[in-house]
C-alpha positions as CSV (number, residue, x, y, z in Angstrom):
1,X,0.0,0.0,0.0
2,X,2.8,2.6,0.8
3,X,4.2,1.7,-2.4
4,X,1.1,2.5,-4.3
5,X,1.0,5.8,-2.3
6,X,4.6,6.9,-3.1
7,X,3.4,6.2,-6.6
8,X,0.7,8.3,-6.9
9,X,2.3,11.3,-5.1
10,X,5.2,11.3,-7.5
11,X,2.9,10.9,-10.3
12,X,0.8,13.7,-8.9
13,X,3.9,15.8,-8.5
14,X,5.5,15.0,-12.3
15,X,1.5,16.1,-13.7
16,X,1.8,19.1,-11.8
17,X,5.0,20.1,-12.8
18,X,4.3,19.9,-16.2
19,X,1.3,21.4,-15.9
20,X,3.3,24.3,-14.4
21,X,6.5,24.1,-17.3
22,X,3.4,24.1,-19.9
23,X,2.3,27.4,-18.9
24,X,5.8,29.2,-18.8
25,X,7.6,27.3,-22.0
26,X,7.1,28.8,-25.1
27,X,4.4,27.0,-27.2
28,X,6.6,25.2,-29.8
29,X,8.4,23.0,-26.8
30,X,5.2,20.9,-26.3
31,X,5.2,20.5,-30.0
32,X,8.5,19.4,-30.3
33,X,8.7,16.9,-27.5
34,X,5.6,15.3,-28.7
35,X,7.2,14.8,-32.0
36,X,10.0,13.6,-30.1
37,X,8.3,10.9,-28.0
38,X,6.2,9.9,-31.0
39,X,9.3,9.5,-33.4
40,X,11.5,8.0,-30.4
41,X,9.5,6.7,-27.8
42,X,7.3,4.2,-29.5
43,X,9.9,2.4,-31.6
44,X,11.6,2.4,-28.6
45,X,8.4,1.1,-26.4
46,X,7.5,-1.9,-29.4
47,X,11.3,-2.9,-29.3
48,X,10.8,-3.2,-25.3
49,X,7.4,-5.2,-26.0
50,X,8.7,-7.4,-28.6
51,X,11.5,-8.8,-26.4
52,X,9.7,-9.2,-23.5
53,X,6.9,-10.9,-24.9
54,X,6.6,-14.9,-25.4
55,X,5.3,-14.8,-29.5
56,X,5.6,-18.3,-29.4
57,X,2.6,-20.6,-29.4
58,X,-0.8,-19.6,-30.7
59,X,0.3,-16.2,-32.3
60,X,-1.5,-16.7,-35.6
61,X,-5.2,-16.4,-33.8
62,X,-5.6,-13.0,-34.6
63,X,-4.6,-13.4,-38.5
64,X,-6.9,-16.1,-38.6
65,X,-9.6,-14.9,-37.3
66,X,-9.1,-11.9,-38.9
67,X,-9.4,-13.5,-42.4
68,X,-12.9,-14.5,-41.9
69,X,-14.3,-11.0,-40.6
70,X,-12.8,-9.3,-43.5
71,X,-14.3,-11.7,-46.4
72,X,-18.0,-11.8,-44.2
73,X,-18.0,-7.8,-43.7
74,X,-20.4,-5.4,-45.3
75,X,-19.1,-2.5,-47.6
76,X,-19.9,0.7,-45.9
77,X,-22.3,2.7,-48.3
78,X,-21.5,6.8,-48.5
């Protein structure tokens, strides 16, 4: 429990100093350290997954039940 507290309050604390940084940066920082986290941080975070994760076993469940969706599937109509 105290570790969940200790969480939150730093979490808390990080929210609330960027809420704070927000305000006083100029306006193309947030900009640029979103295009920052998007370009880095998510190759970054499916490298991390893809190591981690066990993709052996019954992986191709989602292709195959993907095929049959796709070919049942009604056009949408405009």
């Amino acid at each position: 429990m105290t570790n969940l507290l200790e969480l939150y309050v730093k979490l808390g604390g990080l929210v609330l100093v960027g809420f704070i940084l927000g305000r006083k940066l100029p306006v193309t920082v947030p900009t640029h350290l979103g295009q920052f986290l998007f370009w880095v941080g998510v190759p970054i975070s499916i490298v991390s997954f893809l190591r981690q994760s066990s993709l052996s076993g019954q992986i191709w469940i989602a292709p195959a039940l993907r095929l049959p969706s796709h070919f049942t599937s009604t056009p949408r109509r405009k």
